[in-house]
N, C-alpha and C positions, 0 to 999 in steps of 0.2 A: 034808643040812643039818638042824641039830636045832632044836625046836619051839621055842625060847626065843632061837636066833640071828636065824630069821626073823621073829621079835616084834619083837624088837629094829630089826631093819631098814627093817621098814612102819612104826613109829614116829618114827623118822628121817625118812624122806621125805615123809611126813605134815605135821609140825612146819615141813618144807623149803618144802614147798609152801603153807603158811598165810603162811608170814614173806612172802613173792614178793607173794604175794597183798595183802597187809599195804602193803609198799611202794608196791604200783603205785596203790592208792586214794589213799597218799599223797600221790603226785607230783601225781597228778592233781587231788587237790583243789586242791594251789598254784597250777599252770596256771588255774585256774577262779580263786583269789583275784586271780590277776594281771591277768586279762583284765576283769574286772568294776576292778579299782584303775583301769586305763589308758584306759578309756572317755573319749570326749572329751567337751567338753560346752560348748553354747554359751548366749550370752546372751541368759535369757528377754526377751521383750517392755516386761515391768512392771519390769525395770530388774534382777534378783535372774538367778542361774542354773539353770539345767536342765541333767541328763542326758539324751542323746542318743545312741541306739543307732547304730553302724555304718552298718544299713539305713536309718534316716529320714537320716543324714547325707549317704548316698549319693542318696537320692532328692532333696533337696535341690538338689544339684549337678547331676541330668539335668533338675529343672525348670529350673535358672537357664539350662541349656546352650539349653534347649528355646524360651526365649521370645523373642520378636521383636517388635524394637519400629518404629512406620511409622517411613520416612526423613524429615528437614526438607526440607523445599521451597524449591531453594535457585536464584535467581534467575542466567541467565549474564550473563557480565561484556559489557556493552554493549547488551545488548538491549531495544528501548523498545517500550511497547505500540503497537498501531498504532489512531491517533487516529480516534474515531468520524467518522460523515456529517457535515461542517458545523461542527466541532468548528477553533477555531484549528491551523492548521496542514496541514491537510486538503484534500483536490481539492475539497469543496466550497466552502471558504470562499472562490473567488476562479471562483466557476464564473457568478457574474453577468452577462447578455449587456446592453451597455452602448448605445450610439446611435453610427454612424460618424459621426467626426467630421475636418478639420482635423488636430484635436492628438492622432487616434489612429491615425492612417491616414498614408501616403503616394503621393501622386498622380502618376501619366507621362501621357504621351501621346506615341502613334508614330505615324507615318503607315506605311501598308499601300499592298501596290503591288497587289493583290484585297482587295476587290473595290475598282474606280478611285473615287477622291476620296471615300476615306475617314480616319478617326482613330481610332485604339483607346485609351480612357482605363483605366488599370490601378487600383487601387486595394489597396494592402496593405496590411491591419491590421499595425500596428509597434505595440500595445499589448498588454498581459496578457491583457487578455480578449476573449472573442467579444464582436461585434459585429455591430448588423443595418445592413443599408447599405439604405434605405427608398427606395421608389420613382427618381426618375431623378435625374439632376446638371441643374441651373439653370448651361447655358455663357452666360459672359459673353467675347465677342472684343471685340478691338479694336473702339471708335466704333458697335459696336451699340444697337441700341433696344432691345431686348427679348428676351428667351431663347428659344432654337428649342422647337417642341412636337416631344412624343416621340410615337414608335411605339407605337401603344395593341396593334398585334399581337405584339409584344413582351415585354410584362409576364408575369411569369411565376408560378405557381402559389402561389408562398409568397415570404415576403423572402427575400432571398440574407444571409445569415449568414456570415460571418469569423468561422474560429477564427485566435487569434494564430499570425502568417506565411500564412497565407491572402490571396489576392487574388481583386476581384471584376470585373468587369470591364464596358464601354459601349461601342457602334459609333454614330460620328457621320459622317451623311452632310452633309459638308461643302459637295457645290456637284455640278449637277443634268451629268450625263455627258453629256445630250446636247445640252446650253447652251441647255434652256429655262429654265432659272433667270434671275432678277433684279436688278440691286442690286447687282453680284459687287463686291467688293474682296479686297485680300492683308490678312488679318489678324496682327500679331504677337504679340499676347497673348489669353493666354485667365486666367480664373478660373473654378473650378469650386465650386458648390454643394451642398452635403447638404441632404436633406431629414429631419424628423426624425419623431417615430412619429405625429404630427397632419398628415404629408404637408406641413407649412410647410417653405420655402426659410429655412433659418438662419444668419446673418452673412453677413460681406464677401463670403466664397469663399476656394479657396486658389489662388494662382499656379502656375499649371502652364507648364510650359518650352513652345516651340515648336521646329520649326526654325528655322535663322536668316534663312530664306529668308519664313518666313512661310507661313499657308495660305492658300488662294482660297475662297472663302464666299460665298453667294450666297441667293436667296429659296427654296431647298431645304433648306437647314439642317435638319435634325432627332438629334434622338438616340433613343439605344436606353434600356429600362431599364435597371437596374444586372443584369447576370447573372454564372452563375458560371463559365463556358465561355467564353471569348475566341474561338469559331469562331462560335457560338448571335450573339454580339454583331455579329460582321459577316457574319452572312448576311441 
């Protein structure tokens, strides 16, 4: 090859390789116009706009993803606080122990075949609330003078207390086993007395049934205190 073909030659590829070169900055600057044009951009604060890069945009969106806010506290359907001590509506507001009475109580009396010629007086609180049933019952029988005395070994440690439906109970030796008693008749009525927290005998009494036979009563008459055991009362 002669010295002037291969001049020719490197000058050609020379010229080939500038023009490439030429191009490729060109494209590339556009790409760079493009992407600097297409930026997004959102609204500054103060009411006017900002540009906003890609990355602050994206970081944007993993704070918002990122934050947690507490839950509302939110009450279930039906459920009501539970009302303080003493509070309307409450076990205490009706927790008062009241004096047995008559109009709070209801009164039996059975006869018992043990121990011989006795009575068992039952007493049931029929009221809301506990009640104290204070010392012994004031019997009144038929055509009596005067109420039998109680059994002072008897009386027991503290008052006998009724909660509502609760019963208290009394043993009444009605007439003496081995007929030294005095005085005997068949009585057909009785009434029974409360006593109240002064140990006083208060009103009429209440009518307490008998048999219809009546009971035999005599100068042994006594009763028990009021207790809370029905076995304790006639022993």
């Amino acid at each position: 090859m002669s010295n002037a073909l291969f001049r020719r030659r490197t000058a050609l590829l020379t010229a080939t390789v500038a023009a490439a070169a030429s191009l490729a900055l060109t494209a590339c600057g556009t790409d760079l116009d493009s992407a600097a044009t297409n930026t997004p951009t959102v609204a500054a604060d103060n009411g006017g706009s900002s540009t906003a890069t890609p990355n602050a945009a994206a970081e944007d969106i993993k704070t918002a993803a990122s934050r947690t806010d507490s839950p509302a506290t939110v009450s279930k359907p039906g459920r009501t606080s539970t009302p303080a001590k003493g509070s309307a509506g409450s076990k205490g507001s009706t927790s008062t122990t009241v004096t047995c009475t008559g109009a709070n109580t209801k009164v039996t009396a059975q006869t018992v075949s043990r121990p011989l010629n006795h009575l068992l007086l039952t007493v049931k609180n029929t009221g809301s609330k506990s009640c104290y049933l204070y010392g012994y019952p004031a019997l009144r029988f038929t055509d009596a003078q005067s109420v039998p005395p109680v059994d002072e070994d008897t009386q027991p440690q503290a008052v006998t207390t009724l909660s509502p439906g609760q019963s208290g109970y009394a043993g009444v030796l009605l007439s003496a086993g081995d007929g030294s008693g005095t005085n005997g008749y068949t009585a057909k009525t009785l009434s029974v007395i409360f006593q109240n927290r002064a140990l006083d005998f208060v009103g009429s009494g209440v009518n307490v049934a008998l048999p219809s036979k009546g009971v035999y009563i005599d100068s042994s008459l006594r009763t028990t205190y009021w207790l809370t055991n029905p076995a304790d009362a006639l022993n």
